[in-house]
C-alpha positions in Angstrom: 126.1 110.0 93.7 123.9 111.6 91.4 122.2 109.9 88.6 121.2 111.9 85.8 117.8 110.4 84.0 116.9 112.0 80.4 113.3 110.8 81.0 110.6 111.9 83.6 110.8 109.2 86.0 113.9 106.7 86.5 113.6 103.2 85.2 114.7 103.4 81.6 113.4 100.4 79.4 111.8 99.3 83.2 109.1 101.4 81.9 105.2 101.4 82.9 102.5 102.7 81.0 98.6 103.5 82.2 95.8 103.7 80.5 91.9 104.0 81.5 92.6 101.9 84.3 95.1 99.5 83.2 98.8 99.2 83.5 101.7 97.6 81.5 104.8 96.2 81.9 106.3 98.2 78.9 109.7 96.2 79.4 111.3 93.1 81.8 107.4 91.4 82.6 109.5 88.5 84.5 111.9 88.5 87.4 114.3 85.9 88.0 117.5 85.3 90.1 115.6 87.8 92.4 118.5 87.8 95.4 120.8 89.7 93.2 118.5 92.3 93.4 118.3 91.5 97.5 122.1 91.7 98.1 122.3 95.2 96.6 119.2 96.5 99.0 120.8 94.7 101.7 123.9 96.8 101.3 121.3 99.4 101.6 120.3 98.3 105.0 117.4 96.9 103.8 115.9 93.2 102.0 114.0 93.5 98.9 111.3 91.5 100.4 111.0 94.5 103.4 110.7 96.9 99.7 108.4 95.0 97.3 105.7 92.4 97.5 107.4 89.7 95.5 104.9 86.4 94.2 106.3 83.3 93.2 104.8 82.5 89.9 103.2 79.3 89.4 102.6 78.4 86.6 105.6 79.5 85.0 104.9 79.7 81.9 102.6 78.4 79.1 103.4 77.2 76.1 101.6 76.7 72.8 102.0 75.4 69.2 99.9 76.1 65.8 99.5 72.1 65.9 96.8 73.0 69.0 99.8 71.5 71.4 100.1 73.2 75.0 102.2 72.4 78.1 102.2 74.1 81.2 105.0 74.6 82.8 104.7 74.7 86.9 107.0 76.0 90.0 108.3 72.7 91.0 111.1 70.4 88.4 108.8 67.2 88.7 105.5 68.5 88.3 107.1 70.1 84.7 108.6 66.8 84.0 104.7 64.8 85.1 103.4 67.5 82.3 105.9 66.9 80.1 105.4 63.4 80.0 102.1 63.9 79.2 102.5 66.1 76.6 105.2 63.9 74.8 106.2 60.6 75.3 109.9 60.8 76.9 109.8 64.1 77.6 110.1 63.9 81.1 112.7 62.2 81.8 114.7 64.0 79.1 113.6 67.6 80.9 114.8 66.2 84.0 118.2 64.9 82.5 118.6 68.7 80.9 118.1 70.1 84.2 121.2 68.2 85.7 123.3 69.8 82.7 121.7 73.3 83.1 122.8 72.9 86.5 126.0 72.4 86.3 126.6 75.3 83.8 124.5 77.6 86.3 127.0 76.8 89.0 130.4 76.9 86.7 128.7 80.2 85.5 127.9 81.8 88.6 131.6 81.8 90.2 133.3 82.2 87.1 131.8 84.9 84.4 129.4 86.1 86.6 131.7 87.0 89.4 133.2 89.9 88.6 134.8 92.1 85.2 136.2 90.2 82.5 139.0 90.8 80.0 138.6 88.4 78.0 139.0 84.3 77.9 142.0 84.4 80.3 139.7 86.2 83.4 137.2 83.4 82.9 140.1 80.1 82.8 141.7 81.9 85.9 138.4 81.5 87.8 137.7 77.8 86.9 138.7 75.1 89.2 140.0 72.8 86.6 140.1 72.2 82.8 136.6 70.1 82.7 135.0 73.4 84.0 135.2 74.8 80.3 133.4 71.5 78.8 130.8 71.9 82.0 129.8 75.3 80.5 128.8 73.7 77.0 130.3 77.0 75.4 131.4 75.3 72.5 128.0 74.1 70.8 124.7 76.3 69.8 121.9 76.1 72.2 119.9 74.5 69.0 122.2 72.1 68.6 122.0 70.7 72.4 118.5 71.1 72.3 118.5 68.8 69.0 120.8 66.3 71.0 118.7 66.3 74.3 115.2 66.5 73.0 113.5 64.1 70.5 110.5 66.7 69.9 111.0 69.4 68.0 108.5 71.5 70.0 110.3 71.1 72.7 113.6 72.3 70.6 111.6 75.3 70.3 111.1 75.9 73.8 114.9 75.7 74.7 115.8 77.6 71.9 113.8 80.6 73.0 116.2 81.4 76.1 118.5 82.8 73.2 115.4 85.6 72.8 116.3 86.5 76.6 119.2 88.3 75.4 117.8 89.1 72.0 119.7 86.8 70.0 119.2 83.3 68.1 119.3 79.8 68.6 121.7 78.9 66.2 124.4 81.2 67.0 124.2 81.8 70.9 126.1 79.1 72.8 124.8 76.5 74.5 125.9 78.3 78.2 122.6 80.4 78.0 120.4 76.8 78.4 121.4 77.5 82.2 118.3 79.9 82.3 116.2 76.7 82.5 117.4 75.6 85.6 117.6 78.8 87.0 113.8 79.3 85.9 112.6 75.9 86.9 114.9 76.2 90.6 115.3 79.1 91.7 111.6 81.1 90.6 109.9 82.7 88.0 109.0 86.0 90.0 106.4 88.8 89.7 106.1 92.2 92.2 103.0 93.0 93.0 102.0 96.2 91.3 104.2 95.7 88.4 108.1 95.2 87.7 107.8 99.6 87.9 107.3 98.7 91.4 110.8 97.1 91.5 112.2 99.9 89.8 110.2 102.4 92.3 111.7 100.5 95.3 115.5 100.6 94.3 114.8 104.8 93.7 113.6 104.8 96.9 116.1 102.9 98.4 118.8 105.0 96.9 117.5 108.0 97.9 118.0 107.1 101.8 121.2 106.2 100.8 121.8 109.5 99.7 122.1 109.4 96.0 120.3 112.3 94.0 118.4 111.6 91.2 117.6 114.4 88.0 115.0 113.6 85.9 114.5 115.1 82.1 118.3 115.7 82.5 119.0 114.6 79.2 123.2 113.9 79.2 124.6 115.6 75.7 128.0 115.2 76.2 131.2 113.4 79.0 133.7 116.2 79.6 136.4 114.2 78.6 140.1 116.4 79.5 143.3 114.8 78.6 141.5 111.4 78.6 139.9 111.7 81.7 136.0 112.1 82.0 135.7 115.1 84.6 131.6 115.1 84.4 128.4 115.4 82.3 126.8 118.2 80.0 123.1 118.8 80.6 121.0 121.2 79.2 124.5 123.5 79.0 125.5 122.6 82.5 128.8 121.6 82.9 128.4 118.9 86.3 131.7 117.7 87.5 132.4 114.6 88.7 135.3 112.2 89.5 133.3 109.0 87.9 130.9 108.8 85.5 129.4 105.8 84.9 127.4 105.2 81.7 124.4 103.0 81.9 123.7 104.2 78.1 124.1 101.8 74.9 127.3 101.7 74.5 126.9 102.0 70.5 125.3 106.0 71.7 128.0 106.2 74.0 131.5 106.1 72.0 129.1 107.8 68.5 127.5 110.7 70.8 128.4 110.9 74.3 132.1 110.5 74.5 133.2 110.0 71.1 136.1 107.3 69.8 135.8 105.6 66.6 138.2 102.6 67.1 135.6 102.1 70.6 132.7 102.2 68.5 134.0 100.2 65.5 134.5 97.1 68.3 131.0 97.8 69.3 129.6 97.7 65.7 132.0 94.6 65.2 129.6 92.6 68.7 126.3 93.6 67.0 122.9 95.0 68.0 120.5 92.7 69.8 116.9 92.2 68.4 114.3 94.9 68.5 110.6 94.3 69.3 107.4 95.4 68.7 105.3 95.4 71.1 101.1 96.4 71.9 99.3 96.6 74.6 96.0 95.9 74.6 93.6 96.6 77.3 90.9 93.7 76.5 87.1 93.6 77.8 86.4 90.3 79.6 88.3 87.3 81.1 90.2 84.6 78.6 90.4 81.0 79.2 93.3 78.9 79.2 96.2 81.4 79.4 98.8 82.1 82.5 100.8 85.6 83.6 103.3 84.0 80.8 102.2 82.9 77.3 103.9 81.9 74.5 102.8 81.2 71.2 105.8 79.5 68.8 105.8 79.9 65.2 105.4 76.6 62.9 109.1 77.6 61.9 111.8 79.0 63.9 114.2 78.6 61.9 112.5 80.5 59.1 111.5 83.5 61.7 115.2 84.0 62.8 116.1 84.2 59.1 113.9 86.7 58.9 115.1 88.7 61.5 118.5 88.2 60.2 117.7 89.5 56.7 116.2 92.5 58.5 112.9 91.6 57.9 109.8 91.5 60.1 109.0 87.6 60.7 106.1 86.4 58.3 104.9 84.1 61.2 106.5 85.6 64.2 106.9 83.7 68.0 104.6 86.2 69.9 105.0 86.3 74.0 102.0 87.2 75.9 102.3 88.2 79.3 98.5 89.3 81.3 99.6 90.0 84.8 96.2 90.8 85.5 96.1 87.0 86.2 97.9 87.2 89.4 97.3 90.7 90.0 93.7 92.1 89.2 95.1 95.8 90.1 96.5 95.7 86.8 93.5 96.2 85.0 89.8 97.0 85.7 87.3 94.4 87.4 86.5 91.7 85.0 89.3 92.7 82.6 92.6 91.8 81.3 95.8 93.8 80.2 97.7 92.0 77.4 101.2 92.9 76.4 102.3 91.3 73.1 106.1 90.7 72.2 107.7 89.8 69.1 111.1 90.0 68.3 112.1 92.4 64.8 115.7 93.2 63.6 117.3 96.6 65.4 115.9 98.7 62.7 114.3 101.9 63.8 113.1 102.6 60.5 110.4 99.8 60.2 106.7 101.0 60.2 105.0 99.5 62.6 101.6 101.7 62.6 99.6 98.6 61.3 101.4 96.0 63.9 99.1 95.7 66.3 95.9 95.0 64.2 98.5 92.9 62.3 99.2 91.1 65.5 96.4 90.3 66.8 94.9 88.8 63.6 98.5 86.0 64.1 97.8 85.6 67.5 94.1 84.6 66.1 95.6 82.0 64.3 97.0 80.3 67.0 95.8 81.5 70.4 92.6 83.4 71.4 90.8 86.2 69.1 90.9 88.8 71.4 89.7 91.5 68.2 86.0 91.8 69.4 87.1 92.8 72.9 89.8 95.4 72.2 88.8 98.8 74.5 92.4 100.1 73.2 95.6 99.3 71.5 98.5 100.9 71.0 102.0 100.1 69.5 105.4 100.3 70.6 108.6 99.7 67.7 111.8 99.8 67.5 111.8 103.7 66.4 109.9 104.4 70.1 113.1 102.1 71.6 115.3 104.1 70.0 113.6 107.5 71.0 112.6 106.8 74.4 115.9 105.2 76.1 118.6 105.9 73.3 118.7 102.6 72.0 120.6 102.5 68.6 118.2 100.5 66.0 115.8 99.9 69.2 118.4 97.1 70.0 116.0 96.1 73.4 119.2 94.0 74.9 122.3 95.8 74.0 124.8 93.7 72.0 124.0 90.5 70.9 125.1 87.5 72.4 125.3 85.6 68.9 128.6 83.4 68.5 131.2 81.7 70.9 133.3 84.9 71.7 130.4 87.1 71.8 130.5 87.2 75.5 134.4 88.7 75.1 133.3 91.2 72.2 131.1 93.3 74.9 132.6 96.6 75.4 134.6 96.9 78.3 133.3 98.2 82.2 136.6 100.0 82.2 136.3 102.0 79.3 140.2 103.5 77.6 139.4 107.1 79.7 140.3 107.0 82.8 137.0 108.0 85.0 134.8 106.6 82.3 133.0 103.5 83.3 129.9 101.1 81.3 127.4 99.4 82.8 124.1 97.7 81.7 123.2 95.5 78.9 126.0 96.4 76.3 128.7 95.4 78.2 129.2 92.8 80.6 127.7 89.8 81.6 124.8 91.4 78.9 121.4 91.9 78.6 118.3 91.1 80.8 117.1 92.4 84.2 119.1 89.9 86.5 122.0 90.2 83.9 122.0 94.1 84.2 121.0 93.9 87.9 124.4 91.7 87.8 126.8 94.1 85.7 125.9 96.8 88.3 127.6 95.3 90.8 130.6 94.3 88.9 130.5 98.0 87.8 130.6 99.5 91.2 133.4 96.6 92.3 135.3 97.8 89.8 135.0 101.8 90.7 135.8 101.1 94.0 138.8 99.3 93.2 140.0 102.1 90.9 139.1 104.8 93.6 139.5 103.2 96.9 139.1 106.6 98.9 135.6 106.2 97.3 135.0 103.1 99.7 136.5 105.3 102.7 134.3 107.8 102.2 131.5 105.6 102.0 132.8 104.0 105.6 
């Protein structure tokens, strides 16, 4: 196997960046669902606790609201719910009751679209048990519109609402299935790896290199050999290297426009739809801050209004900003005394937008409703969609792939098995989507397939 890498180290939007004695996160800050990363490295020989120093988060996540409103959500269900409670009357007891519902769709998920390649609505009814499987999923109603139902606070339709962002999409369109995050959050772990997510990334390279895979970095791929539809290799730099498989983990948007070219492919990718873009700044701040977590988020006073935004192609006016400081848990991430804060908001995939004046712009928002960090700033720098594009190919700086707006939208993803024989997708544009444990996922399903296609593959690997 050899994996060719267009930048200078492997990891793609698993990217770090340094800095006068800090480092960043520059993509995934969270880990969840962390043993589909442990059965790949155990097919490796190995655990992923044996490769990476992995910390249980707790808290979670905190949450606040331009009202002055926080809530702190913790490692165990109850203690959430106890907080909850406190927060808003009834809250509790209605997180709880979600919980049992995000459950369910977790499990239905998890041995039906999650367990291997789909084609379509038929591959996902043959794997249910019975008919009530399809209503257990909550497929056919927006997340915002069960998180209207269950909760009687609108803050706290905010808070569901934002799994949609996971997979860089909204509320209102994304179905109701992607609520299962909650209880996958709230049971299974909100993780960190000590040293940084890079370190994840760092461990599978090293991993795969005792497996015997080769890696070439700055090997940016120009073209697939593609001969009487069958992709025979990879152009880099002029060098024609031959293979029997190759399997793309690019977008698949650059992939059928630029890599191996095929219009009615790319006009069913334009037909899914990008996911969001981002801007994000790192800021390497002087001094400790009170009252935050690893995981921050700030809402908007109106969602609704921020996802039209994005949606007209506009930068929100008052944008949802994520904070993560995993100098909180790990103090290697920045100097003694000192925090490193990485700021997210969602944009629409648009590579043109300026965004030299974001992070001033940013941090005056965050002002608003969390801390003023502007007096302590030692640096800042910005990252936009045109850098997303740039650095890792991504067509509009789409972060997630395609979007997972609307009921079929799971379906609309290109195919693994693309229409040249050979010629395989993996990653966030095709399926089960975007996200770490999502991509983590389709790599698996990827090289299931492969080895189904070329059996002597799995013989040789005997």
């Amino acid at each position: 196997v050899l994996v060719c890498e267009r930048n200078a180290t492997v990891g793609g939007k698993l990217a770090v960046y340094q800095r006068d004695g800090f480092t960043f996160d520059m993509g995934p800050s969270l880990l969840t669902l962390p043993a589909v990363f442990d059965d790949a490295f155990r097919l490796a020989g190995t655990t992923l606790a044996d490769e990476c120093d992995l910390i249980r988060l707790d808290p979670s996540f905190r949450y606040f609201w331009p009202d002055g409103s926080t809530v702190t959500f913790r490692d165990e269900p109850v203690a959430t719910a106890e907080a909850l409670e406190s927060f808003s009357n009834g809250a509790g007891a209605e997180y709880l009751q979600y919980l049992e519902r995000a459950r369910t769709i977790w499990q239905v998920s998890e041995r039906t679209f999650f367990a291997g390649d789909m084609h379509g609505r038929l591959s996902l009814l043959r794997r249910m048990h019975s008919p009530r499987d399809l209503s257990r999923i909550d497929a056919r109603r927006t997340l915002h519109s069960r998180a209207e139902a269950q909760f009687r606070d609108p803050r706290l339709v905010q808070w569901l609402g934002r799994y949609a962002t996971y997979s860089g999409s909204d509320p209102r369109q994304v179905p109701a299935t992607l609520g299962c995050i909650a209880a996958v959050e709230a049971d299974l772990g909100a993780w960190y790896v000590r040293g940084g997510l890079g370190a994840l990334c760092s461990a599978i390279e090293r991993v795969a290199r005792r497996a015997g895979v080769e890696f070439r970095t700055n090997a940016d791929v120009q073209r697939i050999i593609v001969q009487r539809n069958r992709a025979e290799g990879v152009v880099v730099d002029d060098e024609e290297l031959h293979s029997d498989v190759v399997i793309a983990n690019a977008d698949a948007e650059h992939l059928y426009r630029d890599l191996a070219p095929d219009a009615k492919a790319l006009r069913r990718v334009e037909r899914a739809g990008r996911s969001t873009s981002g801007i994000a700044v790192v800021v390497g701040v002087a001094g400790r801050t009170p009252h935050i977590d690893h995981h921050n988020v700030w809402f908007s006073s109106d969602y609704a209004r921020e996802f039209d935004d994005i949606a007209a192609g506009r930068v929100p006016r008052t944008p949802t900003i994520y904070g993560c400081v995993s100098s909180v848990t790990d103090p290697t991430q920045a100097p003694a005394g000192d925090e490193n804060w990485f700021l997210l908001i969602n944009v629409p995939p648009r590579d043109e937008l300026q965004v030299a004046e974001a992070g001033e712009w940013m941090l005056a928002q965050l002002a608003k409703t969390g801390p003023d960090l502007r007096r302590r700033v030692k640096f800042l720098e910005v990252v936009g969609p045109a850098d997303f594009a740039r650095n890792v190919r991504a067509p509009g700086g789409a972060i997630y792939g395609t979007s997972s707006n609307g009921r079929s939208a799971a379906f609309r993803r290109p195919a693994i098995r693309s229409a040249v024989r050979g010629m395989y997708l993996v990653g966030g544009s095709t399926h089960p989507g975007g996200g770490l444990p999502l991509v983590a996922m389709s790599a698996r399903i990827t090289s299931d397939v492969v080895l189904r296609d070329f059996p002597s593959a799995l013989q040789a690997q005997r």
